[in-house]
C-alpha positions in Angstrom: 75.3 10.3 23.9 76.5 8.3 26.8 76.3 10.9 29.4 72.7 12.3 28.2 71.6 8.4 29.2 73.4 8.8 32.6 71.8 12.2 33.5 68.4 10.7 32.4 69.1 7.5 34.6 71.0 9.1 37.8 68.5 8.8 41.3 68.1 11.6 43.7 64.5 12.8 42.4 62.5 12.6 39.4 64.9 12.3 36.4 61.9 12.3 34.0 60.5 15.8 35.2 63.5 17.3 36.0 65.5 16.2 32.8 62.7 15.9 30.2 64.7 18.8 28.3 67.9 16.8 27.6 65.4 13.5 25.7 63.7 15.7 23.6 65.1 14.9 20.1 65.7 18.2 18.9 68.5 19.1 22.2 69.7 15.3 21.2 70.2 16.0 17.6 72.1 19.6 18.8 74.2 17.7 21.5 74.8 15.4 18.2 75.9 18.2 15.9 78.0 20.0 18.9 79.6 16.8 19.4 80.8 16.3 15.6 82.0 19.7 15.8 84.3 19.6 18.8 85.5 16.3 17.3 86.4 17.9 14.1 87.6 20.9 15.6 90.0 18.9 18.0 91.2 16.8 14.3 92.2 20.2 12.3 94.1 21.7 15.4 95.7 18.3 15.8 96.5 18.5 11.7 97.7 22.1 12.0 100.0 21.6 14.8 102.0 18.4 12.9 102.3 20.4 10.0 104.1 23.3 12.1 105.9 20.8 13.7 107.4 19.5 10.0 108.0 22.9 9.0 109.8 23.7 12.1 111.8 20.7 11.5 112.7 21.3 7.9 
């Protein structure tokens, strides 16, 4: 959630009324679940991979 706080805090014009949509909880908790997904995503390709890798090997 680190850069949802850095677009809300950047300076330039009015962050509040410009980026209102990205504090609402409901975009938070979907940035949330996106987040968790990539994450795991990322994990089972990394899981695949080694286990192709061992095969290959054997």
């Amino acid at each position: 959630m680190l850069p949802t706080t850095m677009a809300l805090a950047h300076t330039g014009h009015g962050a509040p009324s410009v980026h209102a949509h990205t504090g609402s909880p409901s975009m938070l908790v979907v940035l949330g679940i996106v987040t968790l997904g990539v994450a795991s995503l990322a994990g089972l390709v990394r899981l695949i991979l080694r286990r192709h890798r061992l095969r290959r090997q054997a």
